[in-house]
C-alpha positions in Angstrom: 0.0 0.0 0.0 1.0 3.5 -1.0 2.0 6.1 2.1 0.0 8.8 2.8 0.9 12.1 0.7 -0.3 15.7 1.8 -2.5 15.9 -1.2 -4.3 12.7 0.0 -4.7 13.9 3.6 -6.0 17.2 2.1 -8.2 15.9 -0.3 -9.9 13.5 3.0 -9.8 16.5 4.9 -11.9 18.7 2.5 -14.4 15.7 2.0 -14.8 15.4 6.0 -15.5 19.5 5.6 -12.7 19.8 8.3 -9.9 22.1 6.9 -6.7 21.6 7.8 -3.6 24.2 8.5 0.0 22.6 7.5 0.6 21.9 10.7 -2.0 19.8 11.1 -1.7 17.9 8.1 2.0 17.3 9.0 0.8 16.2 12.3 -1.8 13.6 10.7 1.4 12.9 8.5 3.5 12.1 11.6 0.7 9.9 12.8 0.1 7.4 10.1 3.8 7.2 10.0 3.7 5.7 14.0 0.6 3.6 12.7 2.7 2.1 9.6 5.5 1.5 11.7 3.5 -0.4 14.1 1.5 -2.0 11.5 4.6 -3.3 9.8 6.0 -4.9 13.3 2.7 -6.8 13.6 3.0 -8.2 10.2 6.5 -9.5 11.1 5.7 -11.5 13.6 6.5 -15.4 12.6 3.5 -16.8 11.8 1.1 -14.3 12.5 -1.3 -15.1 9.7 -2.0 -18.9 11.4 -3.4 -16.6 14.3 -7.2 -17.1 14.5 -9.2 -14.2 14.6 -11.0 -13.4 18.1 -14.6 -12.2 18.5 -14.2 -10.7 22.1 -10.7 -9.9 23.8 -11.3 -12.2 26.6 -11.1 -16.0 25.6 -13.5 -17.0 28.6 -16.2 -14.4 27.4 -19.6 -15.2 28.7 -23.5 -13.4 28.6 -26.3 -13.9 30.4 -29.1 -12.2 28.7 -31.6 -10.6 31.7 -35.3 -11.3 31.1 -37.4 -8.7 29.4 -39.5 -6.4 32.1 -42.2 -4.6 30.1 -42.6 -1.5 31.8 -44.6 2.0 32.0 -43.2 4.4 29.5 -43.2 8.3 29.8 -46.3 10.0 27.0 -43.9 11.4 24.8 -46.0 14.8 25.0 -44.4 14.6 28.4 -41.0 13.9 27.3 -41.6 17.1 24.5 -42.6 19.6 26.8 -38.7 19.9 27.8 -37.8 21.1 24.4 -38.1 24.0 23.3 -39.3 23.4 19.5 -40.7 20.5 18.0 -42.7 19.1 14.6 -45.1 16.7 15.4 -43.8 14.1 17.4 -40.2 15.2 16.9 -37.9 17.9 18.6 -36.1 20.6 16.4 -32.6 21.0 16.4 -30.5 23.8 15.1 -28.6 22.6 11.3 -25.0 22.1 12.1 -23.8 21.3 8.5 -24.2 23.7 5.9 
């Protein structure tokens, strides 16, 4: 895989509408340098790709599932009241995106 360029970190950085000073691409620079680096020690270890995949960190991982308790909800014209707009059965929220 290719290494990250500053035109590539730019280019993500104007699709994530986030902007980024030269410092601060340097700095995301400097970062997926560490995360190569590392990368490339794991890959080195002997035999690494006979390792099986885990699907929780903690081989002895157990669940209990609790039993369902139907209970009283709050009307949601109750739960409304403490906002200060809403549309039908929804409460309004100021745009953040443009």
């Amino acid at each position: 895989m290719s290494k990250f360029t500053k035109e590539m970190v730019d280019d993500y950085a104007e699709k994530l509408l986030i902007g980024l000073t030269p410092e601060e691409n340097q700095m995301v620079l400097d970062e997926f340098e560490v995360i190569d680096a590392s990368l490339d020690t794991v890959n080195n270890i002997e035999d690494i790709a006979k390792v099986e995949p885990m699907t929780h960190c903690l081989d002895d991982f157990t669940y209990t599932l609790r039993e369902d308790i139907i209970e009283e909800s709050i009307p949601i014209e109750e739960l409304l009241a403490n906002s200060d707009e809403t549309e039908g059965s929804e409460i309004t929220v100021p745009k953040i995106v443009g």
